[in-house]
N, C-alpha and C positions, 0 to 999 in steps of 0.2 A: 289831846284832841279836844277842841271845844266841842261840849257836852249838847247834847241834843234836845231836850226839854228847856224849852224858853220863854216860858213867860210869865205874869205879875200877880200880885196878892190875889188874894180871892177875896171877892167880892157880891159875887153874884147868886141872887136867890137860886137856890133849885126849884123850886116850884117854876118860878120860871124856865127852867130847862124840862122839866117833866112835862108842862103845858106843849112845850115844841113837839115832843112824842104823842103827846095821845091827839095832838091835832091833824100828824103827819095823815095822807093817805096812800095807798101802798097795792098793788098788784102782786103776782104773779105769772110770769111769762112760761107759755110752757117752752121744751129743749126743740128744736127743730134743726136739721145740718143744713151749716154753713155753706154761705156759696163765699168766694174770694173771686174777687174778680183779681185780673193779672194787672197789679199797680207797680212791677219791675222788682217786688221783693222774690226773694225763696221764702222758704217755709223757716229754714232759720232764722235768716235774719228779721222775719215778721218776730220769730218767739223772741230771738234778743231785745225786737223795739220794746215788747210787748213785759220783761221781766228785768230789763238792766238797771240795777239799784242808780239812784243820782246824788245820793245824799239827803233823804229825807226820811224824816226822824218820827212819825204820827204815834205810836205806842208799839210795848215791846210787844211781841209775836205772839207770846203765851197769854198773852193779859187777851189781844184780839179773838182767839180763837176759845179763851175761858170766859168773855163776859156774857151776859145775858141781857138783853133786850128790853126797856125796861115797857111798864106797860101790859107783857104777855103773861099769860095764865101758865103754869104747867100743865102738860099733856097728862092722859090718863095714865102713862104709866110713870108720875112723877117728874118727867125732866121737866124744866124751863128750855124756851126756845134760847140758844145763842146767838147772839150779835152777829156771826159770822156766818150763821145759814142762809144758804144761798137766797131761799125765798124774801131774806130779808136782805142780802144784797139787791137784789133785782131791785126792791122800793126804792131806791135811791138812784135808778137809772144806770149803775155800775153792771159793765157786762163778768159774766161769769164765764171762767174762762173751760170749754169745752175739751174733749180728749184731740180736735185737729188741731186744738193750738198748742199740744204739747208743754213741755217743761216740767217742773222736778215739783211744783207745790201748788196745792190745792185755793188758792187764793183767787179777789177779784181782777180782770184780767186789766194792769196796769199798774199793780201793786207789786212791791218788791221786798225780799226780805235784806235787811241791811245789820250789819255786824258793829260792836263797837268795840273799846279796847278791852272790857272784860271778859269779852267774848256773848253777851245776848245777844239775841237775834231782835230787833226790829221793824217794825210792817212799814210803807213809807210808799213815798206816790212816787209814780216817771210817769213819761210821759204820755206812753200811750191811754192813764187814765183818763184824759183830756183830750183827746187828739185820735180817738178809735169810734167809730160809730157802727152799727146795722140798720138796714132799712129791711122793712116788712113789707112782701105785694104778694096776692092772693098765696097763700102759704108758704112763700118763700123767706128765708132771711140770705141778708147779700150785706157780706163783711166789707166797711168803707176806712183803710186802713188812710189814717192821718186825718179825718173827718173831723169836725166839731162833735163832743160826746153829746150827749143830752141824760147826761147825771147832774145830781144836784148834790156838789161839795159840800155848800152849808150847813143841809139838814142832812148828811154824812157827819160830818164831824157832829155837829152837835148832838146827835143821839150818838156815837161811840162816845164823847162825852158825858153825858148823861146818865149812860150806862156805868162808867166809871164814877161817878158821884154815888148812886145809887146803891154801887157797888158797899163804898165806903159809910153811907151812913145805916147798911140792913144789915147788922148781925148772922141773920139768917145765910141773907145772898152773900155775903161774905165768904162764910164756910165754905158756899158750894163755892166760891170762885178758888178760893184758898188750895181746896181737893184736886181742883183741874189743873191749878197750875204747878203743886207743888206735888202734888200725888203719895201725901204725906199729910199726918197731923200733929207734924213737929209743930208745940206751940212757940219757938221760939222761930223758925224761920216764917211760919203764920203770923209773925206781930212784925219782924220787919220786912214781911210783902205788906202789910196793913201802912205801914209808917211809908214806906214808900208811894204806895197805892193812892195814899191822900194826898201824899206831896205835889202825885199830879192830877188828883183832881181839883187842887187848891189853883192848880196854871192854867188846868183846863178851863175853870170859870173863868180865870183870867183873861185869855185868852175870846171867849166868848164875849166878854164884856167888850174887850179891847176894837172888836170886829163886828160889832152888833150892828144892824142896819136897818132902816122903817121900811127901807124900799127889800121888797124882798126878791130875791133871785131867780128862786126855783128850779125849773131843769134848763140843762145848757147854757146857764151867765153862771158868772162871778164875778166880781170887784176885784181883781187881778192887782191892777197899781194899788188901789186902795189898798189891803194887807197885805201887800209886799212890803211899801212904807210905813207901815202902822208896826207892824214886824220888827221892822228895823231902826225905825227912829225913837217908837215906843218902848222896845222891847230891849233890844239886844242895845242900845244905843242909850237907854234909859230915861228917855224926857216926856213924862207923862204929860205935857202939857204940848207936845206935836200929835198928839193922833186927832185923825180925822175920819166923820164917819163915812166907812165906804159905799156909797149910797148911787153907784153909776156902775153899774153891775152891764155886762159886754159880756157877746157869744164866743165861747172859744176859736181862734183863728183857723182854718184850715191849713195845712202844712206843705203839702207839697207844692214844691218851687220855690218856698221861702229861702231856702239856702242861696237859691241866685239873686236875689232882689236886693235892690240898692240899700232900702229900709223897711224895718217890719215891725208889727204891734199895728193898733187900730189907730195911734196917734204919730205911728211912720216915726218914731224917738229911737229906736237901736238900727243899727247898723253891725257891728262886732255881733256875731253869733254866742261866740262864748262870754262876754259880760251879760247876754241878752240869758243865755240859760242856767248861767251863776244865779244872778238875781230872781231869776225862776224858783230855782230850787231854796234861796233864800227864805223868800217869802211863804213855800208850801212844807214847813216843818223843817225847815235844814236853819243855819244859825253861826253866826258869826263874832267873831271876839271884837266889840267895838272901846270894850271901856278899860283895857288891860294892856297898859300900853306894851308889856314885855311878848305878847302875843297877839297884838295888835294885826285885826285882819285872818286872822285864823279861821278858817270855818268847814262846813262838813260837808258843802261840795267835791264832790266825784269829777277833777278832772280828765282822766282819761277817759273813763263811762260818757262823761256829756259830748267828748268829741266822737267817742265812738258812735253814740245816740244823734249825733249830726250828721255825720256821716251816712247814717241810714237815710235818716230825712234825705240830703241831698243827692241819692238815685230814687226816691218814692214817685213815681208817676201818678197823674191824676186819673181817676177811673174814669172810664169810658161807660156812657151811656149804656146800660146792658140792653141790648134790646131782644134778646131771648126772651128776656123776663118781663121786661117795663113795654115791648111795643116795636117797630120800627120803626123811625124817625124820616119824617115826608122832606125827602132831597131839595123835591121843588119849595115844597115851603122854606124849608132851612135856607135856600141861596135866595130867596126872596129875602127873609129875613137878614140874610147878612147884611145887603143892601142896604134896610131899614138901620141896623148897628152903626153901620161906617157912615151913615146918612146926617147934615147937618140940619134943621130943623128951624129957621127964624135965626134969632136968637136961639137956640136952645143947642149945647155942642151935643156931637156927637158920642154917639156911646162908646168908640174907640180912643176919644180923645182921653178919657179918661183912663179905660180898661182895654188896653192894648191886645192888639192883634197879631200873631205872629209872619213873616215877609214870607217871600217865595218860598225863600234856605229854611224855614223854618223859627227862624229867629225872634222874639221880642224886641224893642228897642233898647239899647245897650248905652249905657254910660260911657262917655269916651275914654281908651286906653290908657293918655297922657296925664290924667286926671288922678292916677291912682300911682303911691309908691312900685309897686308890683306891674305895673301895669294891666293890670284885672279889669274886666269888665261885669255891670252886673246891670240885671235887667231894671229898665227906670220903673218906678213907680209915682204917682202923683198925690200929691196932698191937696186936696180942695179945701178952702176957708171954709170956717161955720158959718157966715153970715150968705154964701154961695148954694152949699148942703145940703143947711135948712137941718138937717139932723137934729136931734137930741143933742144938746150942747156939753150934759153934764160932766161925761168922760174926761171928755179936752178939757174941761175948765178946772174940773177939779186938778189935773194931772198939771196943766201948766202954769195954775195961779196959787199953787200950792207953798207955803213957805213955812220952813220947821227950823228950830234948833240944832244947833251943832254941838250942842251938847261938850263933853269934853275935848272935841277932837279939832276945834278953832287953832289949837297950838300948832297942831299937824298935817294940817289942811294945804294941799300943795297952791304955790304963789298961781293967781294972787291974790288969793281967797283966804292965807295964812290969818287968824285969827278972827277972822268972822263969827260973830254969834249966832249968826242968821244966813241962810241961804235959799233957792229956789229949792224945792224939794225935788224937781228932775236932775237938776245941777247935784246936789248931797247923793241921791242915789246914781249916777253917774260916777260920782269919786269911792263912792265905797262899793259898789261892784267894784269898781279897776283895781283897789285895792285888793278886794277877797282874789280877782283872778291873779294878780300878781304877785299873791305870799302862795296861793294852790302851786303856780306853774316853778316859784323858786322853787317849792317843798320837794317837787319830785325827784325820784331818784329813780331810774339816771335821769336826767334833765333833757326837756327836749333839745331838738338840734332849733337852728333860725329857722329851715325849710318848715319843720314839723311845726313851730308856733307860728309862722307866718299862715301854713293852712288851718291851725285851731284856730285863730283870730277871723278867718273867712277872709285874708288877705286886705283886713277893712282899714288900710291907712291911705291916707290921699298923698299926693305927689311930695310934699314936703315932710312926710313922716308921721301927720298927726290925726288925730282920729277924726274919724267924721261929725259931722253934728249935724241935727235935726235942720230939717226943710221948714217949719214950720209946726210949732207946737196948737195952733190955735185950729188945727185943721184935723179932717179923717183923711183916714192912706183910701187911694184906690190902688187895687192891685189888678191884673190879667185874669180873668173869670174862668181858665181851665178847671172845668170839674166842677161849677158852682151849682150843678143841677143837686152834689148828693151833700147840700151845706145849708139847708133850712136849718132853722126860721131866717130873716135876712135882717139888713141893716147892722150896724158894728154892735145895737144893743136887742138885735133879737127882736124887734116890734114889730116885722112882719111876717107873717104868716106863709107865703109862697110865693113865686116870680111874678103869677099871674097880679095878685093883689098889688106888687110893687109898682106892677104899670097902672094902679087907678091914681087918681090925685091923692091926695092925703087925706082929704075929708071925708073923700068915697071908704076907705080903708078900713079895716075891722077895727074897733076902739078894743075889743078883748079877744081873745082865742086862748085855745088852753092846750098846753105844753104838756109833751111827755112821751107822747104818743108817738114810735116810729112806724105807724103803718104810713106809707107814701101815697101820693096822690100825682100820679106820672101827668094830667091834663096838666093843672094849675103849676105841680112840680114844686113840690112842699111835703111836710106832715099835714094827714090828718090831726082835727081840732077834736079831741076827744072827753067826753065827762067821765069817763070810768078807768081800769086801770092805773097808771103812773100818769098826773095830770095837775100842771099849776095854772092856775084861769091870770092870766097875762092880761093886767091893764096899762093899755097906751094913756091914758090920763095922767098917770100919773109923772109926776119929773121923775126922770130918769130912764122911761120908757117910751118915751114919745114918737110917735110912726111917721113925724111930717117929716118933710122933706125927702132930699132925692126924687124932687118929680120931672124926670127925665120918660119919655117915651107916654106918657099919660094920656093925651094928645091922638091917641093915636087912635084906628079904627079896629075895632074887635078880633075884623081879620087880620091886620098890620100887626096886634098885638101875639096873636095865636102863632105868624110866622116868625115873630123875633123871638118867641120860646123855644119854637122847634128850632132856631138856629142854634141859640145858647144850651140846647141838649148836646148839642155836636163839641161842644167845647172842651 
């Protein structure tokens, strides 16, 4: 099995990773019970979203739950705080996962423990660590299962990183980590946890360097395409001279209905569910054999897990407005407002032309039958150009204008791309996904049937057998707004703050607000902007963050605006 720790020299100062920690800022939440609204899961199946390994490799289990924090004093009665206490998960916006969500390990709730062939245990991400949220209103917390998180991965790893360097170059902190994980002071198995210990925190710089970016994240974005590619063309693919910096950082997608939709991502580029969740898991610690050609495409994707993990997705319903909690939502307003949605505007289309409505039956508009080998239908989605938007360009451009090396695998590169040196980089990571899913689905045993791959693929081939291809890379997806009330901040890269803000022009719009904060704000219908707490101060100035565009319904009268919220609460 291709080995799971993946990537390059070390190069990168520690002082500079030690800087990242003592700059972080950090809360503590206290424990309050969970509300779960009814989004068509059980209780099981929430815990399977919430614990089914996918193949992703972050550090072994022992090293997680023995390293120390760097930065922290020891307590009065001699310990160092650990990396893995909870109050110091909570800093990173990672929910902790409570006694109603059940399962067998004390872990952040999204994390899973993963096995290899020697039999360790290691920690490694699915998906509900991206893909789970809670909202806070007057003491309440209310579980948003498939939600955009508002964790911040970056300055996650890089402090378990950091901690692992620090591990390796203090003598001291050494020892203690040696004792936790070995529960012995065998000096000979203490010098090869030490030799291995460096080994990775000689990748994990690597890795830092490899992914480093001016524009910084904070809670709720990531550069997603960015170090998927950098991953895989950099790393596992080995041409240091394709990485790019990920510097176009996007709020995680919210999930439910994506399983029906024609195309998904913010740049509407997959279609295929399982090359979309291959690549996923690629990019977030999992890893693939690109340079070996006798094992060519090998990698540590969890096929059956990521179908079962779709599977879930596609019965998850979107949550319904609580209005126990949040209020009740004004009928008359709402059906005024719908009007104002479906309404066309001058020049300016309407909000439905974009973000579909469902018909009498209940339906969204559907792709036609004839169109698809299977004849399957999936709900349209629309891609609007950047120069239309207005958006923040960066995403799209990096993602489409992107062009890497092919490194060794021009010989083998299916026609008519056979011996290229060079390629689009949507195009390269399109062929090596299809690749990783197509040596996963040989690998298994028993094999599935055609029915069983035809439903892992999301039945995504068009009438003549081939796969789909992007509508348009130079553009954002609009998708159907069900559920969009519990999916702040907005826009594909997070620069706006609440619905309400989204109807001012762009000028009017806040240039900063600060991240982190799930206490809700049912009027505007957003997070509060908070300074204290878990809190990244978000500036729209700069590239990559920019709030213009999408000025749709702007236009509009204070009252006009207040009834197209209460409609899109109904959603």
């Amino acid at each position: 099995m291709f080995m799971q720790i993946r990537f390059a020299s070390r190069a990168l100062s520690k002082y500079f990773v030690v800087l990242l920690v003592l700059s972080f800022t950090s809360s503590v939440f206290a424990h309050k019970p969970i509300i779960y609204l009814d989004q068509g899961w059980t209780k099981e199946q929430r815990q399977d979203f919430y614990e089914t390994a996918q193949g992703s490799y972050l550090v072994p289990l022992s090293w997680f739950l023995s390293l120390e924090q760097v930065g922290a004093e020891e307590d009065h009665h001699g310990n160092y705080p650990l990396f893995s206490d909870h109050k110091n998960i909570r800093k990173f916006g990672y929910l902790v996962k409570r006694k109603q969500d059940g399962g067998m390990h004390d872990l952040p709730l999204g994390f899973a423990v993963e096995s290899v062939e020697n039999g360790d245990a290691w920690l490694g991400y699915t998906c509900a660590a991206c893909h789970t949220n809670e909202i806070k209103y007057k003491g309440k917390t209310i579980r948003i299962d498939g939600a955009p998180t508002l964790a911040d991965l970056d300055g996650f790893v890089s402090h378990l990183y950091a901690a692992a360097i620090a591990t390796v170059d203090d003598e001291e902190r050494f020892n203690r980590f040696s004792e936790r994980v070995l529960g012995s002071h065998d000096s000979a198995e203490s010098l090869a946890l030490y030799e291995t210990l460096s080994a990775y925190a000689d990748k994990a710089e690597a890795y830092s360097i490899r992914n480093h970016s001016n524009v910084k994240y904070g809670y709720g974005r990531l550069d997603g395409f960015g170090r998927i590619m950098n991953e895989l063309f950099v790393d596992d693919l080995g041409v240091p001279e394709s990485r790019f910096e990920p510097n176009a950082p996007v709020s995680y997608p919210f999930l439910w209905g994506t399983s029906d939709h024609d195309f998904v991502e913010w740049s509407g580029s997959t279609a295929n569910p399982l090359i979309r969740n291959v690549g996923e898991v690629l990019g977030v610690f999992g890893g693939v054999n690109l340079q070996d050609f006798s094992a060519l495409g090998q990698n540590t994707a969890r096929v059956p897990e990521l179908i079962k993990l779709e599977n879930l997705v596609s019965i998850l319903q979107p949550p319904q407005w609580p209005e126990a909690y949040f209020g009740e939502i004004d009928e008359q307003k709402a059906a005024q407002g719908r009007v104002l949605y479906e309404q066309v505007r001058g020049d300016e289309p309407s909000c439905v032309s974009c973000h579909a409505l469902k018909d009498e039956s209940g339906q969204y508009p559907l792709t036609p039958a004839d169109e698809n080998f299977f004849g399957a239908q999936f709900v349209v989605t629309q891609m609007t150009p950047l120069d239309k938007i207005g958006t923040d360009p960066a995403m799209a451009l990096n993602f489409a204008t992107r062009v890497v090396s092919t490194g060794n695998l021009g010989p083998v590169l299916p026609a008519p791309f056979t011996g290229a040196t060079e390629l689009p980089a949507p195009l390269l990571l399109r062929i090596v996904t299809s690749l990783s899913v197509q040596t996963s689905l040989a690998a298994l045993d028993p094999p599935l049937s055609e029915a069983e791959t035809a439903a892992a693929i999301g039945y995504r081939l068009q009438a003549d057998g081939s796969p789909y291809r992007p509508k348009n890379l130079l553009a954002y997806r609009a998708r159907p707004l069900d559920g969009i009330w519990a999916t702040a901040p907005y826009l594909h890269n997070g620069s706006v703050q609440n619905l309400y803000e989204l109807l001012k022009p762009a000028h009017k719009r806040k240039t900063s607000f600060y991240v982190g904060s799930n206490k809700f704000d049912p009027k505007r219908v957003g997070f509060k902007s908070k300074h204290k707490g878990n809190h990244f101060l978000l500036d729209t100035t700069i590239a990559g963050n920019s709030n213009a565009g999408h000025e749709y319904g702007v236009h509009l009268t204070k009252k006009e605006k207040r009834a197209l919220l209460e409609f899109l609460k109904t959603l």
